[in-house]
KOLROTOR-763907 format. One line per 3 residues: their letters; for each residue z, y, x of N, C-alpha, C. Coordinates in pm, whole numbers, padded with zeros to 5 digits. Layout:
% KOLROTOR-763907
a) Z:Y:X:Z:Y:X:Z:Y:X; ...
This chain:
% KOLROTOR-763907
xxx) -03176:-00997:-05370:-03191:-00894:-05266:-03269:-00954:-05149; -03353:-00879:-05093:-03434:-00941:-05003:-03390:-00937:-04863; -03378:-01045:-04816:-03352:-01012:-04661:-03346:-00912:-04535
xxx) -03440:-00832:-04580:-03411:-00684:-04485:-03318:-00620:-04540; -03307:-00567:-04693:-03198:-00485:-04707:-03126:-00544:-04704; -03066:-00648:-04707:-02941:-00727:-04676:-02877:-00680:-04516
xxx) -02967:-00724:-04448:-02996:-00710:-04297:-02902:-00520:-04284; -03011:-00445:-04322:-02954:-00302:-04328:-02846:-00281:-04395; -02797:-00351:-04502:-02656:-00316:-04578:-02580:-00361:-04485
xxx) -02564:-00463:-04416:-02480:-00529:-04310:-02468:-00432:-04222; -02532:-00392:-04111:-02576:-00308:-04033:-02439:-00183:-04045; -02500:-00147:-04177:-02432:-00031:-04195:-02304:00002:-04270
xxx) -02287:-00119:-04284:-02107:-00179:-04328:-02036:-00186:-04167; -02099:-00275:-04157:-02081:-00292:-03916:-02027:-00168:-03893; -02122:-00055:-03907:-02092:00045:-03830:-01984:00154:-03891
xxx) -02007:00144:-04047:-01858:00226:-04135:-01751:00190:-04113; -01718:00043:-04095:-01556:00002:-04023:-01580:00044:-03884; -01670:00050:-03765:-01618:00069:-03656:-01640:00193:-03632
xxx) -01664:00331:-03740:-01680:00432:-03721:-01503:00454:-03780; -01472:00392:-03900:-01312:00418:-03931:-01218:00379:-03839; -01260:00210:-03761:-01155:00203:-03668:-01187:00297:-03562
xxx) -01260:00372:-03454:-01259:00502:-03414:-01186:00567:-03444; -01197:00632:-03558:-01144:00763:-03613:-00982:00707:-03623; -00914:00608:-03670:-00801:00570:-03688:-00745:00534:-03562
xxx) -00768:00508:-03424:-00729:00493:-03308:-00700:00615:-03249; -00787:00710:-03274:-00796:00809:-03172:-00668:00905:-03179; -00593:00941:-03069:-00460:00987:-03051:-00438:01091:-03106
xxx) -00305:01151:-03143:-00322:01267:-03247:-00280:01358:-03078; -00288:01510:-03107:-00264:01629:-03009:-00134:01591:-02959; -00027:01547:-03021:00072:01508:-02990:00054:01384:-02886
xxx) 00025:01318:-02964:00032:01166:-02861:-00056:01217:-02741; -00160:01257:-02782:-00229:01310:-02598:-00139:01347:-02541; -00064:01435:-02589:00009:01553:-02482:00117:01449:-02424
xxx) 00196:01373:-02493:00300:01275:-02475:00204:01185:-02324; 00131:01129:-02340:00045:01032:-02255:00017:01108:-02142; 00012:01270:-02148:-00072:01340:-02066:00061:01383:-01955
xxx) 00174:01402:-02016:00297:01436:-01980:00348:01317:-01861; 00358:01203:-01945:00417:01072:-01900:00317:01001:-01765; 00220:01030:-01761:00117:01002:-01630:00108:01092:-01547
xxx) 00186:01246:-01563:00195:01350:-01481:00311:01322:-01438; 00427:01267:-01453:00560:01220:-01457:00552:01082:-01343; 00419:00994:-01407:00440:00880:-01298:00396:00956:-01162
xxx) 00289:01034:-01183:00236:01046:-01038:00331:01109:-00972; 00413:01225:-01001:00573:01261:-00938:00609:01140:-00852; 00686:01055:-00963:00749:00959:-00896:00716:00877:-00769
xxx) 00537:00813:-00815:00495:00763:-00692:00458:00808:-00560; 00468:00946:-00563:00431:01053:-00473:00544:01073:-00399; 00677:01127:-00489:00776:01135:-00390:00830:00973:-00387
xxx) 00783:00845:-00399:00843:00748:-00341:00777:00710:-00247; 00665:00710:-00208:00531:00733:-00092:00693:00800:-00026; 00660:00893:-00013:00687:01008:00068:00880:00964:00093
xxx) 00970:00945:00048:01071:00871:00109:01048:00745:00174; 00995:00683:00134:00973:00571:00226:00885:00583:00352; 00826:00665:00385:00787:00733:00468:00882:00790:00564
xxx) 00980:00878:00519:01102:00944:00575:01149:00860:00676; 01186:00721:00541:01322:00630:00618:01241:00564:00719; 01055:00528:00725:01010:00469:00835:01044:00512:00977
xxx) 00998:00671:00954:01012:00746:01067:01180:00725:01156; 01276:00663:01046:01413:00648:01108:01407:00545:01180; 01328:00434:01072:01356:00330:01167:01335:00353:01287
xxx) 01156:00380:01321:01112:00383:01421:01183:00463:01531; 01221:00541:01469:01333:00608:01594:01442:00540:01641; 01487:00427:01569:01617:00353:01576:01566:00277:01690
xxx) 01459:00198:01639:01409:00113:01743:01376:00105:01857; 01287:00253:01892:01330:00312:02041:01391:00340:02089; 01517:00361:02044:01642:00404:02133:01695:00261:02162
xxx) 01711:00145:02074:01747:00015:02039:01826:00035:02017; 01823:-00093:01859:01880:-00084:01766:02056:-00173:01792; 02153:-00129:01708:02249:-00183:01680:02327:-00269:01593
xxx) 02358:-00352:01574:02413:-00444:01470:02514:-00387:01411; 02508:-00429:01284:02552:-00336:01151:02536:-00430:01029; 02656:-00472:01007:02676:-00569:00895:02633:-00525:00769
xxx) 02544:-00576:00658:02504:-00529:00522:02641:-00547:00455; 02651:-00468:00348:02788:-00477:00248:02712:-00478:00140; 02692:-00652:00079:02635:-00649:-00045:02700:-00589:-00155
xxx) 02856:-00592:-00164:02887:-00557:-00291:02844:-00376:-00313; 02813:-00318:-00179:02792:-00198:-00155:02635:-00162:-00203; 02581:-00189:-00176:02433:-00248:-00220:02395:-00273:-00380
xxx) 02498:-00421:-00422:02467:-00384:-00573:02477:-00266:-00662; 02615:-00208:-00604:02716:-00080:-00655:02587:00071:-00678; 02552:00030:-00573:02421:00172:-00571:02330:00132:-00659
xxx) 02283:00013:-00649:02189:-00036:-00736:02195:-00061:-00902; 02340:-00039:-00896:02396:-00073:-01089:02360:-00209:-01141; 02381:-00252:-00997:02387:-00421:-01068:02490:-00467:-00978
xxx) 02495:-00584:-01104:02675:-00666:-01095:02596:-00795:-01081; 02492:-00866:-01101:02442:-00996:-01065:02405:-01038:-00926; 02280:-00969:-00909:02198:-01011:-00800:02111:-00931:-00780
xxx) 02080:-00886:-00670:01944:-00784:-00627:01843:-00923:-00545; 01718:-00823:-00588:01597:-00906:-00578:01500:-00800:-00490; 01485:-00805:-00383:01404:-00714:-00279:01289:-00795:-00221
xxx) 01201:-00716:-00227:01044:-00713:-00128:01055:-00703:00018; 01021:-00830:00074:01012:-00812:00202:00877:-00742:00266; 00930:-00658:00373:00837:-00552:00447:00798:-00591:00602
xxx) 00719:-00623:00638:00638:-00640:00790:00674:-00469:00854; 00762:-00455:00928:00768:-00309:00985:00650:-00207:00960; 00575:-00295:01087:00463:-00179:01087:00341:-00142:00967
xxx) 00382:-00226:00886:00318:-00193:00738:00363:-00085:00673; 00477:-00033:00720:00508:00080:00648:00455:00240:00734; 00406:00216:00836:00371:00282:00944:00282:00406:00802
xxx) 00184:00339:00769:00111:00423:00637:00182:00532:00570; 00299:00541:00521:00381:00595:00444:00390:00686:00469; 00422:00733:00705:00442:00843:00738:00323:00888:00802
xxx) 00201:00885:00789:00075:00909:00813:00009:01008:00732; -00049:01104:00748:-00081:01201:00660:-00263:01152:00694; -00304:01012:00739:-00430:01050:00748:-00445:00861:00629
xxx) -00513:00899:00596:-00551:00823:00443:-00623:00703:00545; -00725:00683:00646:-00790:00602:00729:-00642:00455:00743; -00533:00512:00763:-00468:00407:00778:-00396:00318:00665
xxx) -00428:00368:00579:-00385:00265:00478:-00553:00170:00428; -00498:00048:00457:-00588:-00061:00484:-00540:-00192:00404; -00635:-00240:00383:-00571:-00391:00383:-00506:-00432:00482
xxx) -00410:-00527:00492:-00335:-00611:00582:-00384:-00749:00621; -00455:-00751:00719:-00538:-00872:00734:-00448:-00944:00881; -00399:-00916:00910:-00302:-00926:01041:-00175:-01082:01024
xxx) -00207:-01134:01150:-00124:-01245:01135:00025:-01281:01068; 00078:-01089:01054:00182:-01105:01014:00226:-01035:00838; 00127:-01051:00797:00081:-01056:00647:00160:-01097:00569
xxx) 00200:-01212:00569:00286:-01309:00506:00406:-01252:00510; 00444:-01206:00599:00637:-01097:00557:00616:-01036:00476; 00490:-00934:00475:00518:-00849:00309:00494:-00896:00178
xxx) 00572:-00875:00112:00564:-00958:-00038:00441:-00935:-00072; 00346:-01031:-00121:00240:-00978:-00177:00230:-00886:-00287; 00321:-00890:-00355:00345:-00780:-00493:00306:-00662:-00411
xxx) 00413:-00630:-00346:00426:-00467:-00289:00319:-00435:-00176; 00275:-00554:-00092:00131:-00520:-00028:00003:-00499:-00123; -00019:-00607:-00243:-00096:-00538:-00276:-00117:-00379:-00356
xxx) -00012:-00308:-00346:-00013:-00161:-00413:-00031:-00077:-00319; -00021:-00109:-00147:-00030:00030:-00093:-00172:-00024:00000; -00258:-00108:-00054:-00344:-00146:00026:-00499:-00011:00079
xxx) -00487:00080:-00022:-00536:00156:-00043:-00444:00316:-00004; -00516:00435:00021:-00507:00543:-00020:-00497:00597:-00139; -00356:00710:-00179:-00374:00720:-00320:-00485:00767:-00388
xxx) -00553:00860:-00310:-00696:00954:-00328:-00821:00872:-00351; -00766:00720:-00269:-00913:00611:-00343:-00892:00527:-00420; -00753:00513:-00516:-00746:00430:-00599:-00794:00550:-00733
xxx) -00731:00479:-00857:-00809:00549:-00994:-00661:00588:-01035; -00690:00662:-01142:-00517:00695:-01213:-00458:00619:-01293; -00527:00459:-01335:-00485:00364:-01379:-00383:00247:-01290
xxx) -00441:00252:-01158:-00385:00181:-01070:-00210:00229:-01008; -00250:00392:-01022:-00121:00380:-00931:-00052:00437:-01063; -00087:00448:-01183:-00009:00432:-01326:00077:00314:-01308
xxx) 00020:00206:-01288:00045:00049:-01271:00120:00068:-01156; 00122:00113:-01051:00239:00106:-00923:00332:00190:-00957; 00329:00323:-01009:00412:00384:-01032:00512:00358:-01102
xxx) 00479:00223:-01199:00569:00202:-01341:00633:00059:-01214; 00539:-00024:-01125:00664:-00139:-01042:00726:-00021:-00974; 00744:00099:-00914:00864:00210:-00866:00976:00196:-00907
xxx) 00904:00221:-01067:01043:00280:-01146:01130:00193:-01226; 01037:00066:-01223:01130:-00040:-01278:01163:-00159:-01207; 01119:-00154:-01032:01175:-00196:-00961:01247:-00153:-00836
xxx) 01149:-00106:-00760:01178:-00101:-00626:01286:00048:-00610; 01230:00120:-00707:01321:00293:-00703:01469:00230:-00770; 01472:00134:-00868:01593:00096:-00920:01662:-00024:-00881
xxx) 01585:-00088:-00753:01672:-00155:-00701:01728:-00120:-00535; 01638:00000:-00512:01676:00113:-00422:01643:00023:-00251; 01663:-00099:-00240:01635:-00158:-00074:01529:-00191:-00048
xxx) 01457:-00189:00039:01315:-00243:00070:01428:-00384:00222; 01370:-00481:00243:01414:-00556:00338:01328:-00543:00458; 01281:-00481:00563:01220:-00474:00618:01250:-00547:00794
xxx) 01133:-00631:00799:01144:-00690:00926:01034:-00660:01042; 01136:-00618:01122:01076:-00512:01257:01061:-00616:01373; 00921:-00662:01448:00946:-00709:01605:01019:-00607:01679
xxx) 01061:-00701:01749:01108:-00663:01879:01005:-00614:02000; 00931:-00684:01959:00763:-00699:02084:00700:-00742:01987; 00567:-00682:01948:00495:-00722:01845:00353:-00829:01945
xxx) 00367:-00815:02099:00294:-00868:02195:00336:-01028:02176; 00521:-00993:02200:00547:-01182:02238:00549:-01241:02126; 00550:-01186:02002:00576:-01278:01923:00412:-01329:01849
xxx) 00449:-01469:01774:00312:-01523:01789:00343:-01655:01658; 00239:-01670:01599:00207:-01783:01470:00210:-01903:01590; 00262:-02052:01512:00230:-02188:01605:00057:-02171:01569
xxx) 00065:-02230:01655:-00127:-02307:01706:-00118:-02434:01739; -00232:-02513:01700:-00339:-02611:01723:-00416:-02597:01794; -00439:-02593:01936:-00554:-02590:01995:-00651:-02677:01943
xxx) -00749:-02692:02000:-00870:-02757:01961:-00847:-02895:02054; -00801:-02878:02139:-00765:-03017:02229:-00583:-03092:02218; -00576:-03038:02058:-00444:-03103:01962:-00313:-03071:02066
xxx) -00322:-02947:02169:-00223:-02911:02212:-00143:-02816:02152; 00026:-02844:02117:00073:-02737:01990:00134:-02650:02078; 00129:-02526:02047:00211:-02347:02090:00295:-02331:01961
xxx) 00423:-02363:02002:00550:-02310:01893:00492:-02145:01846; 00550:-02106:01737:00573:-02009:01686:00697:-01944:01709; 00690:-01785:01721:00816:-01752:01769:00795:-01642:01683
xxx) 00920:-01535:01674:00935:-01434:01652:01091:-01359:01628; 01090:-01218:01736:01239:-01175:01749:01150:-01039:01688; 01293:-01028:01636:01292:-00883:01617:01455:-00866:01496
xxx) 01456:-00767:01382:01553:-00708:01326:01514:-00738:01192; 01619:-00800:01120:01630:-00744:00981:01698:-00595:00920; 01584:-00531:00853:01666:-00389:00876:01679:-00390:00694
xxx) 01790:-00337:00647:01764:-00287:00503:01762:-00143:00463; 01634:-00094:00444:01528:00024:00430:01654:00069:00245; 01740:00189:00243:01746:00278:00117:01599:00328:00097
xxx) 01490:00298:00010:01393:00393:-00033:01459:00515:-00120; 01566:00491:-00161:01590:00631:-00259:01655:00715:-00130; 01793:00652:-00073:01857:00766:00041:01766:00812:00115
xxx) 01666:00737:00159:01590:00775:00281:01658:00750:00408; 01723:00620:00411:01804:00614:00528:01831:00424:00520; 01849:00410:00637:01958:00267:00690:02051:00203:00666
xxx) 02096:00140:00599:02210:00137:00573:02259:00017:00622; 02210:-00117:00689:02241:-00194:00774:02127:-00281:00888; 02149:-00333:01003:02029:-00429:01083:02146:-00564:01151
xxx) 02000:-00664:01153:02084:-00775:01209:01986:-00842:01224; 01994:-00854:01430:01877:-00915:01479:01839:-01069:01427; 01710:-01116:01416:01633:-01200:01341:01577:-01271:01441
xxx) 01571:-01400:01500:01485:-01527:01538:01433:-01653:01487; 01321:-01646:01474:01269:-01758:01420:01196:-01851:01537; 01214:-01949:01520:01159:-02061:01630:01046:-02170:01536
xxx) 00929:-02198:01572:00927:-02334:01477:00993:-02501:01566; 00970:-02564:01425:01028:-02680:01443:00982:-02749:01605; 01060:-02844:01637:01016:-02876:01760:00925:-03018:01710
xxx) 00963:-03038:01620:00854:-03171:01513:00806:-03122:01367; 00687:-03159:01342:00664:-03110:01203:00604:-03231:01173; 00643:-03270:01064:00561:-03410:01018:00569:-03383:00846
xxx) 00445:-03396:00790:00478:-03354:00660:00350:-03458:00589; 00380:-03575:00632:00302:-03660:00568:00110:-03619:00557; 00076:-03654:00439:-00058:-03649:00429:-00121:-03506:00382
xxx) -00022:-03365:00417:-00019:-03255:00436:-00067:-03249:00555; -00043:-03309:00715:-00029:-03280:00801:-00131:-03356:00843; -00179:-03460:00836:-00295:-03561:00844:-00430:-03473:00835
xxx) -00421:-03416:00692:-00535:-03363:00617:-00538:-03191:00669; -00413:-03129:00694:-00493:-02990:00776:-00342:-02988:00857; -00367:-03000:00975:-00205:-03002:01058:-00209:-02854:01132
xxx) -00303:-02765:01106:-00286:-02633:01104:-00198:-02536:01037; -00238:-02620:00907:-00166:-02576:00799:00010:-02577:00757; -00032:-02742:00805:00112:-02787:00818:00262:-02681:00869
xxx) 00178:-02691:01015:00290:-02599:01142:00300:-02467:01137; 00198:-02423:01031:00214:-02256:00985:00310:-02282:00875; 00265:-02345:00770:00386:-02377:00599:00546:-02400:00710
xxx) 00542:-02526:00811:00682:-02507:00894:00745:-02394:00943; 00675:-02303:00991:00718:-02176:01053:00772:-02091:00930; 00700:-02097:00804:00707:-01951:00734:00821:-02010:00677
xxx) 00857:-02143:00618:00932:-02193:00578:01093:-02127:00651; 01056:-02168:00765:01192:-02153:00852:01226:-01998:00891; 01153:-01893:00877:01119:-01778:00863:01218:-01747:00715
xxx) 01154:-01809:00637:01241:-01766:00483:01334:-01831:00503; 01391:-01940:00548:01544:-01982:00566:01614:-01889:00677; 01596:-01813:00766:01665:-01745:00821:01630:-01592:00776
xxx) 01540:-01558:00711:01643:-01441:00638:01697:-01422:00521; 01705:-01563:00453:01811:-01537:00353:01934:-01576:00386; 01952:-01651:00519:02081:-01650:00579:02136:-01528:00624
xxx) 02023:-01468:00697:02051:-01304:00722:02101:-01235:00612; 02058:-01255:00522:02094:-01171:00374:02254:-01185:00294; 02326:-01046:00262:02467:-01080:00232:02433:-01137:00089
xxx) 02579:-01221:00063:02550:-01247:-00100:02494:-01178:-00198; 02459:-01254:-00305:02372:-01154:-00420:02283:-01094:-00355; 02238:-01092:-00270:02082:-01014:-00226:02022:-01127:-00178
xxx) 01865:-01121:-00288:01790:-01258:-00221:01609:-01160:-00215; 01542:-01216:-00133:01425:-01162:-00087:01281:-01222:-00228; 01224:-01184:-00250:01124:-01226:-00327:01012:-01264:-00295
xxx) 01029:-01284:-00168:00894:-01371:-00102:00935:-01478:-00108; 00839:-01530:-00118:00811:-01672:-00129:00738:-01742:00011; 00660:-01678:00100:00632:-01753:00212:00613:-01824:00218
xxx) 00638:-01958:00315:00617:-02085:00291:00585:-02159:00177; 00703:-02138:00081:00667:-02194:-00021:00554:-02199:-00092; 00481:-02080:-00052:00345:-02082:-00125:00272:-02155:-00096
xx) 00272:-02260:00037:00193:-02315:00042:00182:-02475:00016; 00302:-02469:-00009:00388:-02615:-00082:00287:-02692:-00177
């Protein structure tokens, strides 16, 4: 056989399997409708979970202007709602990041480029970084399904509110190696996304260290250093804040370990 028809028999073998695998992939009326159903189903969900968490913002924010009150968390109360007997695992929230939720104008949902970035879990910042109207129906397919198999079923968002979003402040390095502690007051609040409501707060201070020495970490970027110190000490006081069995899923500091 001579080399061209070889060439063309190939060709057109190539294209008879990937014309059968086609035809053998493609979804039957059923399975569309099933797929078509189940992505009309997520967008429900992520829509009305947008939209409660939105609700409970608007509480906070009202809480906070009046000023807020201390109110002990009841973890075993917490798991009980949640249908867990182990341990709950919650996303920490930067307050005014949730500001978006109760906004009906799409302009404000943004990236989070803001010094105080690092409180929201990156998981859950990166899903509302956008407007739902400018993501695709694959994406918030993909958020809709972390809803429903996390955050809607583990029902708390942890959300941490300044007190003064003015006084509080990251440590610094000046340029003339003079250091500015890091501070920050404000509330640990725990956000019900399903109730749409509060269910405990307990004011929050973080100080940084009055020494940071972290070896040839600190040598090589001592910027770095006294920020990893702060966030560090940041995540040690709110999981002290936190009742048993409830632990936060940020990582913070540690990330930069």
């Amino acid at each position: 056989m001579r080399p061209m028809i070889r060439h063309v028999l190939s060709a057109l073998t190539t294209a008879a399997f990937a014309a059968l695998a086609l035809g053998t992939s493609k979804p039957s009326p059923e399975e569309e409708k099933r797929r078509a159903d189940e992505k009309a189903e997520l967008r429900v969900l992520h829509d009305d979970w947008v939209k409660k968490v939105g609700s409970a913002y608007g509480k906070i924010a009202s809480m906070a202007s009046s000023g807020f009150t201390e109110k002990a968390c009841d973890g075993p109360a917490m798991l009980a709602l949640a249908k867990e007997d182990h341990q709950l695992r919650l996303p920490t929230v930067y307050g005014p990041f949730l500001a978006r939720f109760a906004s009906a104008n799409k302009g404000d949902w943004q990236e989070d480029k803001g010094p105080w970035a690092f409180l929201t879990d990156s998981t859950f910042r990166g899903h509302f970084a956008q407007h739902a109207s400018d993501r695709d129906a694959y994406a918030i397919d993909g958020t809709a399904r972390f809803i429903k198999n996390d955050w809607q079923k583990n029902r708390f968002l942890i959300v941490l509110w300044p007190s003064d979003e003015k006084s509080n402040r990251l440590p610094l390095l000046s340029e003339k190696k003079s250091f500015e502690s890091g501070s920050f007051k404000g509330w640990l609040v725990m956000l019900d996304s399903v109730g749409e409501n509060i269910v405990c707060q307990k004011p929050l201070s973080v100080e940084s260290s009055e020494k940071v020495t972290s070896g040839q970490t600190f040598n090589k970027d001592p910027q770095k250093a006294i920020v990893k110190d702060f966030q560090d000490r940041f995540e040690a006081q709110i999981e002290a804040a936190l009742p048993p069995k409830v632990k936060s899923t940020n990582n913070m500091g540690s990330l930069l370990k």
